[in-house]
C-alpha positions as CSV (number, residue, x, y, z in Angstrom):
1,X,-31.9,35.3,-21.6
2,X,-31.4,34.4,-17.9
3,X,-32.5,30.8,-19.0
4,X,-29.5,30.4,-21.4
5,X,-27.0,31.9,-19.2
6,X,-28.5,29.2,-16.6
7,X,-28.1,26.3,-19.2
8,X,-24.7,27.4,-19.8
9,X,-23.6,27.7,-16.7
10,X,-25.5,23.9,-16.1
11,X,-23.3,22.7,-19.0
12,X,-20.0,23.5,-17.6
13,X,-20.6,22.2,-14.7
14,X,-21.3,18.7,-15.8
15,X,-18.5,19.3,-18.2
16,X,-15.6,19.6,-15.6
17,X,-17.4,16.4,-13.8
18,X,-16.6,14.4,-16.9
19,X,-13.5,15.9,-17.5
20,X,-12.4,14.5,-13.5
21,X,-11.6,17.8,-12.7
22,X,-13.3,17.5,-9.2
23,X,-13.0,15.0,-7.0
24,X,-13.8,14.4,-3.2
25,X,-11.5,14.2,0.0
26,X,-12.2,12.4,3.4
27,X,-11.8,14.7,6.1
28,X,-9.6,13.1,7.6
29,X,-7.5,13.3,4.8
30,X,-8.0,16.8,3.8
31,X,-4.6,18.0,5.8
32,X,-2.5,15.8,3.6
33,X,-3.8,17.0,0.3
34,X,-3.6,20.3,1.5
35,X,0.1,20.0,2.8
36,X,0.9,17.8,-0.4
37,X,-0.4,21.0,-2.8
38,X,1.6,23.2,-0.6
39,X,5.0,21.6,-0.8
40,X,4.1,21.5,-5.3
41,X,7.1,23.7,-5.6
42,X,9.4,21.0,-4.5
43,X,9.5,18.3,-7.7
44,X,12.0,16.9,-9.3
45,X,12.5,16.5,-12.7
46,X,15.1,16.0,-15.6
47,X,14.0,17.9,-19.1
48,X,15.0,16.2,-22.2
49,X,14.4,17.5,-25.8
50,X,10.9,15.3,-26.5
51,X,9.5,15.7,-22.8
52,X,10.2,16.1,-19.2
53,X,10.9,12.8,-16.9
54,X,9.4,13.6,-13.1
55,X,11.6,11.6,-10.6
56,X,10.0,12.8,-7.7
57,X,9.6,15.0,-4.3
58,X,12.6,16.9,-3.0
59,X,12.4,15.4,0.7
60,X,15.0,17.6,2.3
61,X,12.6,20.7,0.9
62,X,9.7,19.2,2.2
63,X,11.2,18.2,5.5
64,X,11.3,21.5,5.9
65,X,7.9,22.7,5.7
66,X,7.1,19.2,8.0
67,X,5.5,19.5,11.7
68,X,7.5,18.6,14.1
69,X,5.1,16.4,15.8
70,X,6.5,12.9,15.3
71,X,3.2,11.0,15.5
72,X,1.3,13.5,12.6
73,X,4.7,13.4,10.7
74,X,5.0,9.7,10.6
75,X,1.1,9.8,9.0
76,X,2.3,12.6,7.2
77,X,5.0,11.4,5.4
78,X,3.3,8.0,4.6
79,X,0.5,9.7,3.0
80,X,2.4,12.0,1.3
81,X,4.6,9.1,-0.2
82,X,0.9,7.3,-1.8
83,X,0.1,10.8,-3.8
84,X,3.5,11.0,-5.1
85,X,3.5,7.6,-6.5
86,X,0.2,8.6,-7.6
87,X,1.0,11.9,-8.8
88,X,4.2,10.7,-10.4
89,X,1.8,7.7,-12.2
90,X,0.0,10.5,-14.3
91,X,3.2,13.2,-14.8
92,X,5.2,10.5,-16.2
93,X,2.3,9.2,-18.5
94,X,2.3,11.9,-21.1
């Protein structure tokens, strides 16, 4: 019984690697990802009857929520700017 739950367990696991659901983040990246998943409330987007067109970030809403270090804001905001375009990439794909 324990063996089964094991294998099952096993299974999943290499299922959700296939599937890309997890992925891996440089260190010194990890404060970007996190800030980008915290300002996720802040998209843009126009819905139409077939689907829903993402134009992108609200800047003034994520100024906001921005450091006011200039230095870590200047990184900040350029990194931010590569997962949108990313981000935008797959949203817009569907």
């Amino acid at each position: 019984m324990i063996e089964a739950v094991r294998a099952g367990i096993e299974q999943d696991d290499a299922s959700d690697e296939e599937q890309g659901d997890t992925f891996e983040v440089y260190p010194q990246n990890w404060s970007s990802v996190l800030f980008f998943s915290q300002v996720g409330t802040q998209w843009n987007a126009i819905g139409g009857m077939e689907r829903t067109h993402w134009i992108g970030l609200n800047y003034a809403g994520v100024e906001t929520q921005m450091t006011q270090d200039r230095k870590k804001r200047a990184k900040l905001w350029a990194e931010l700017r590569v997962m949108e375009r990313a981000a935008l990439e797959v949203l817009n794909s569907a």
